[in-house]
C-alpha positions, -999 to 999 in steps of 0.1 A, spaced: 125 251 -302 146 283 -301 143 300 -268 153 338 -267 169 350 -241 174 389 -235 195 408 -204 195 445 -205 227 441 -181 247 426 -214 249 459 -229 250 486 -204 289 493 -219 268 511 -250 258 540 -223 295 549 -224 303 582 -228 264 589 -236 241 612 -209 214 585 -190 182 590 -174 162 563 -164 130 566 -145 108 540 -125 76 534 -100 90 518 -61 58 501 -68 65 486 -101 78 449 -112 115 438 -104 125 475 -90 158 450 -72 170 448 -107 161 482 -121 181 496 -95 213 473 -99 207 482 -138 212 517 -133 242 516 -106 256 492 -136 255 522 -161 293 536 -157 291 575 -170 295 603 -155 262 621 -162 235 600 -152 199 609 -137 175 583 -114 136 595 -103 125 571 -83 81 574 -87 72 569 -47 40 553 -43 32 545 -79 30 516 -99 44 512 -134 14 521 -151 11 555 -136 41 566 -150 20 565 -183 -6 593 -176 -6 601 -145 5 638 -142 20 638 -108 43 613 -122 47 622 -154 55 658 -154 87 658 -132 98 627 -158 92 655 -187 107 678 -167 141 658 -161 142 647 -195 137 679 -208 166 695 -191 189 666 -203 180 678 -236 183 712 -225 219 706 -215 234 681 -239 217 696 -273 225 728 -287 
């Protein structure tokens, strides 16, 4: 049997040179590692929202969460696309 193994933390050297926004719920799964993940990603222009009392599933629809995620995102684009 093959057994795949994936780690996100294998290829956070891609982000180099590249703007980063990542965004997750305090009350979602493995926040320990999502957190060391992002402090992992070495560039200069990087962006955390942190959802405070949401899970990860109310980051989908939810519009108190979702629309300051749209909003961040958006103003990356803003900034970094002309």
């Amino acid at each position: 049997n093959f057994i795949f193994k994936y780690s996100p933390f294998n290829y956070t050297s891609k982000y180099k040179n590249k703007p980063f926004f990542m965004a997750y719920a305090d009350g979602g799964y493995s926040t320990e590692l999502l957190q060391k993940f992002y402090d992992e990603i070495f560039v200069d222009d990087k962006d955390l929202l942190v959802c405070k009392n949401a899970t990860h599933f109310d980051l989908y629809y939810k519009p108190e969460y979702v629309d300051p995620i749209v909003e961040r995102v958006t103003n990356i684009f803003k900034k970094h696309i002309k």
